[in-house]
C-alpha positions in Angstrom: 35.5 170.3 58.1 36.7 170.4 54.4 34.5 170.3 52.2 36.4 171.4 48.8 36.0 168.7 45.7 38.5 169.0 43.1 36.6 167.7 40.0 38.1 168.3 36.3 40.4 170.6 37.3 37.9 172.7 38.7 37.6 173.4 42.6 34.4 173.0 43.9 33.3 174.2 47.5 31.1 171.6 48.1 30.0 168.5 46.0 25.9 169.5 46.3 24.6 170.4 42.4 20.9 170.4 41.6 20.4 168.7 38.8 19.5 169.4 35.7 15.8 170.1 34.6 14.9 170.3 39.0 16.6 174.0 39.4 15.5 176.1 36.1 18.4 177.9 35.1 19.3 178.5 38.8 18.6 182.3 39.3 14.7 181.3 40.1 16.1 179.9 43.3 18.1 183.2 44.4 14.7 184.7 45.6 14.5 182.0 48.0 18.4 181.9 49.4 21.7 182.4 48.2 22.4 179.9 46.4 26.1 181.0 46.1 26.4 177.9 48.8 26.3 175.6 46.1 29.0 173.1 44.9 27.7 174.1 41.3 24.4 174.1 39.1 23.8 171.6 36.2 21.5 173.7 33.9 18.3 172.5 32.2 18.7 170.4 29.9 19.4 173.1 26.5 19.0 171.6 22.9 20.0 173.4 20.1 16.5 174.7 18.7 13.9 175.8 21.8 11.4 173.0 22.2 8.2 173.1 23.6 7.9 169.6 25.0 5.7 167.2 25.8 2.0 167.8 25.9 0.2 167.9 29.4 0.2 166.5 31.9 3.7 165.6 32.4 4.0 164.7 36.2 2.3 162.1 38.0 2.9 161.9 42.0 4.2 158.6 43.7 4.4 157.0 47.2 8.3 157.4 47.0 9.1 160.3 44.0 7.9 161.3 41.1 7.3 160.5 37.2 8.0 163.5 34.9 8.1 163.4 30.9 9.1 167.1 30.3 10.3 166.7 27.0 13.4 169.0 27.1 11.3 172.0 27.2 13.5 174.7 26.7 14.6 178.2 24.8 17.4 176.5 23.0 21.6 177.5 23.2 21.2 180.7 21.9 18.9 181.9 24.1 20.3 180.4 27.1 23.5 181.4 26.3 22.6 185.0 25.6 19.8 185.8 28.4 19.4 182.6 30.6 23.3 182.3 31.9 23.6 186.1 32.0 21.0 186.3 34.7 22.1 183.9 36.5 25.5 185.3 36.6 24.2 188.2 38.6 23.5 185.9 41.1 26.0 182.8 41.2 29.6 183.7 41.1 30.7 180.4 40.5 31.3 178.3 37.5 28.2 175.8 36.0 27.6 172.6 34.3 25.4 173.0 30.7 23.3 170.3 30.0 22.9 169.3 26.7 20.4 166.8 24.4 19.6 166.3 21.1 17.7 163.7 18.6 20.8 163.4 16.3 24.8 163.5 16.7 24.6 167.0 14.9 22.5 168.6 17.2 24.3 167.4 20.2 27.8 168.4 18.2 26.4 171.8 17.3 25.1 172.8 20.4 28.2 171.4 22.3 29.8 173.6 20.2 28.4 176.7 21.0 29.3 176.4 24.5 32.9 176.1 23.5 33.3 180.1 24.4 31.0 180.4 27.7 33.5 181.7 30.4 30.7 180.9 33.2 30.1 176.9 32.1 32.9 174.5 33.5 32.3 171.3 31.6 29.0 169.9 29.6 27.0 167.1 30.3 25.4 165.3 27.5 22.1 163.8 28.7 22.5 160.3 26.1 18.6 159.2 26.8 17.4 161.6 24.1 15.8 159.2 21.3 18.5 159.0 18.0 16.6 160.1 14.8 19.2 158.6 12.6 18.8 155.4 14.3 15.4 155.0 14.3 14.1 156.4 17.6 16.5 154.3 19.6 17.8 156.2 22.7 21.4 157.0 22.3 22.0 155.9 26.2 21.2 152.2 25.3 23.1 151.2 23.2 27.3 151.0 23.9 28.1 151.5 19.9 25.7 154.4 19.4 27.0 156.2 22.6 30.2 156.2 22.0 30.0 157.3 18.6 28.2 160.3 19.7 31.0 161.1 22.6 33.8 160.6 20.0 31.7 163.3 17.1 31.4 165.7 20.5 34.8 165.3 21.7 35.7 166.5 18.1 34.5 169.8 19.1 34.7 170.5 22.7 36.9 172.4 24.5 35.2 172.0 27.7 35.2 168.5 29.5 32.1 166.3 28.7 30.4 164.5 31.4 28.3 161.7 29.8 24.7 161.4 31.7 23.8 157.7 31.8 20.6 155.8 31.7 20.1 153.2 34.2 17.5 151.6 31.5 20.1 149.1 30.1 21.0 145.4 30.9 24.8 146.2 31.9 25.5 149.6 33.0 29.1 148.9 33.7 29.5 148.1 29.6 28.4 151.6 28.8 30.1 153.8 31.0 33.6 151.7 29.6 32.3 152.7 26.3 31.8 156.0 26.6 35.3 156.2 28.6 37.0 154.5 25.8 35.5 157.2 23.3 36.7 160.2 25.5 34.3 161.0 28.3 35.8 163.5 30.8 33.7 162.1 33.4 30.3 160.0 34.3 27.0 161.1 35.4 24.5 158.8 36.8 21.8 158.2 37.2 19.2 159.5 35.1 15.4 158.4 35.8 14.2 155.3 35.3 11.3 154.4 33.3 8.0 154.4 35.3 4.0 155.0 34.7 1.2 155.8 36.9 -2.7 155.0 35.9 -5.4 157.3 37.0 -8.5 154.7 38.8 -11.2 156.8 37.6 -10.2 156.8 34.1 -8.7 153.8 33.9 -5.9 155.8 31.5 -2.0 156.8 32.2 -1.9 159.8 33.7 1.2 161.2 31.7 0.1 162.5 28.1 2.8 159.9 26.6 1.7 156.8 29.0 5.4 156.1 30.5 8.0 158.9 31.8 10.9 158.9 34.3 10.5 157.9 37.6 12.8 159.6 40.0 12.8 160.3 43.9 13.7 158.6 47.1 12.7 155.2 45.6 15.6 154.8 43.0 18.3 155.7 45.7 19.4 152.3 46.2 19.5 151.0 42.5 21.9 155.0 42.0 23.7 153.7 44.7 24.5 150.3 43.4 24.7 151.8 39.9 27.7 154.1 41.0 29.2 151.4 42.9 29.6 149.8 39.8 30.6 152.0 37.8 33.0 154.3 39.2 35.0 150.7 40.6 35.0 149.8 36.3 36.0 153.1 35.0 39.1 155.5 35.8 37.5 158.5 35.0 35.5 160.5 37.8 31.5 159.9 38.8 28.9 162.1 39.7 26.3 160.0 41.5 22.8 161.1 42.3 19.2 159.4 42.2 16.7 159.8 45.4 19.0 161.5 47.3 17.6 163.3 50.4 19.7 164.2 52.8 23.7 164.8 53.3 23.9 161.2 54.9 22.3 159.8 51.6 25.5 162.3 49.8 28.1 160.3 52.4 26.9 157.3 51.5 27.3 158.1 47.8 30.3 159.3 48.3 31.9 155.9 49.6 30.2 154.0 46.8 32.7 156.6 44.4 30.7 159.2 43.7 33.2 162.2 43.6 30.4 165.1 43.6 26.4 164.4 43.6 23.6 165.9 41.7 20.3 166.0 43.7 17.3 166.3 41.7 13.7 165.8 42.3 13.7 166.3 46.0 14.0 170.2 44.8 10.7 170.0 43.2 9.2 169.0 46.4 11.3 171.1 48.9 13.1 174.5 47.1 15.2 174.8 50.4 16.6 170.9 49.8 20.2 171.7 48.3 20.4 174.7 50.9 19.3 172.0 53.8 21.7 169.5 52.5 24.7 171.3 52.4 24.0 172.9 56.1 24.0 169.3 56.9 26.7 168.3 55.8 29.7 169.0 57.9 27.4 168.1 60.9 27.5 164.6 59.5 31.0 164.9 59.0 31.6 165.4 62.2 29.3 163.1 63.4 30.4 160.2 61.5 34.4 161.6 62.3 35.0 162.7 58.4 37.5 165.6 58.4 38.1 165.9 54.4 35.4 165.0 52.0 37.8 163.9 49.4 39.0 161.3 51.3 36.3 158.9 51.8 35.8 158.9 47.6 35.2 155.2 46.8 35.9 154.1 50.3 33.1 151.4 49.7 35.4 148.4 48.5 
């Protein structure tokens, strides 16, 4: 069973990547297997100054996921590029995915930027539902105009390919990604969280310090699933699909909706062993469901 994905030029062995902000910086799961089985690692989410984030508490359980409103905690670049990534090198011999935000086109351009000469980091991904300063507090992933605008200021600067993370809080998903293709994006990532809150009964008050956060989990998988679907039939650029997925049957399925690798994210924060499950899976359901090449049932949904 083949399970190789050629993806921006880059081969990867297998098309299973935690995503970011559910894995760390990767080399926190090595102590628990080798996670050299891994397609790839999307690092946390890196912004060009460390940020604390969002007060506490910032998760809130549900029947089918989770809520989470981190706030792109994080060291910032410099110290990811200069102590995070070189631990995790020790550990994972293949190439990553740097995930970058920002609140204004100068902090995404800047940080980009600074991952320019990283050996170990493949492509970035810009995570676009960061709130725009400039623009008054209006995420950068809602609006096609705004997007776009930031993709062309980082294409500018990049010399690795930029995967644009997408929001699936908009009215017409499809309109964004051809926006962000028509400015330059390298590929598509999608979906990030959807907008969710949870309300504690005794208090009678949201249980997540900032009221709303994002709601991820096995309940979004079918609106990923139809997002991708969408998408990657709109654009001519490749997707990476991911939202609630669970198992390597929910990564065939993405698959034939057009995914061409997926990103599995909060299932890791409920079970560290999911990637490593996943991927042991998968060429049992590839046999089972008479799949010899992984690569060929991209987009086989029609």
């Amino acid at each position: 069973m083949n399970t190789k994905i050629n993806f921006l030029n880059h081969t990867f062995k297998n098309p299973v990547i935690p995503a970011s902000g559910t894995f760390g910086f990767g080399y926190e799961f090595s102590e628990i297997y080798d996670i050299n089985i891994l397609g790839s690692i999307s690092l946390k989410g890196t912004t060009l100054k460390p940020r604390y984030g969002n007060p506490l508490p910032r998760i809130a359980e549900c029947p089918s996921g989770l809520i989470n409103s981190i706030g792109l905690q994080n060291p910032g670049v410099d110290n990811v590029i200069n102590e995070e990534i070189p631990k995790l090198k020790k550990v994972f011999s293949d190439k990553v995915i740097a995930n970058v935000g920002g609140h204004s086109i100068t902090d995404y351009v800047e940080t980009v930027r600074k991952f320019n000469d990283v050996d170990e980091v493949v492509a970035v991904e810009l995570n676009i539902s960061c709130p725009n300063v400039t623009g008054g507090g209006m995420a950068f992933g809602v609006n096609e105009e705004v997007a776009a605008n930031l993709v062309r200021e980082v294409k500018k600067v990049a010399t690795k390919p930029i995967i644009v993370k997408l929001s699936p809080n908009v009215t017409d998903i499809v309109a964004m990604a051809k926006a962000v293709e028509a400015a330059g994006a390298d590929a598509i990532s999608l979906i990030n969280t959807l907008v969710g809150m949870r309300i504690n009964l005794k208090t009678g008050q949201p249980i997540i310090s900032v009221k709303k956060g994002g709601y991820s989990g096995p309940g979004i998988f079918p609106v990923a699933l139809r997002m991708v679907y969408e998408v990657s039939h709109a654009v001519n650029i490749p997707v990476i699909g991911m939202g609630g997925i669970s198992n390597a049957y929910d990564v065939i399925e993405m698959m034939y909706a057009g995914a061409s690798l997926v990103m599995v994210g909060a299932l890791n924060l409920v079970e560290p062993l999911a990637c490593k499950n996943i991927i042991e899976e998968l060429p049992v359901v590839m046999e089972e469901l008479g799949i010899e090449n992984l690569e060929d049932i991209i987009g086989r949904a029609k």
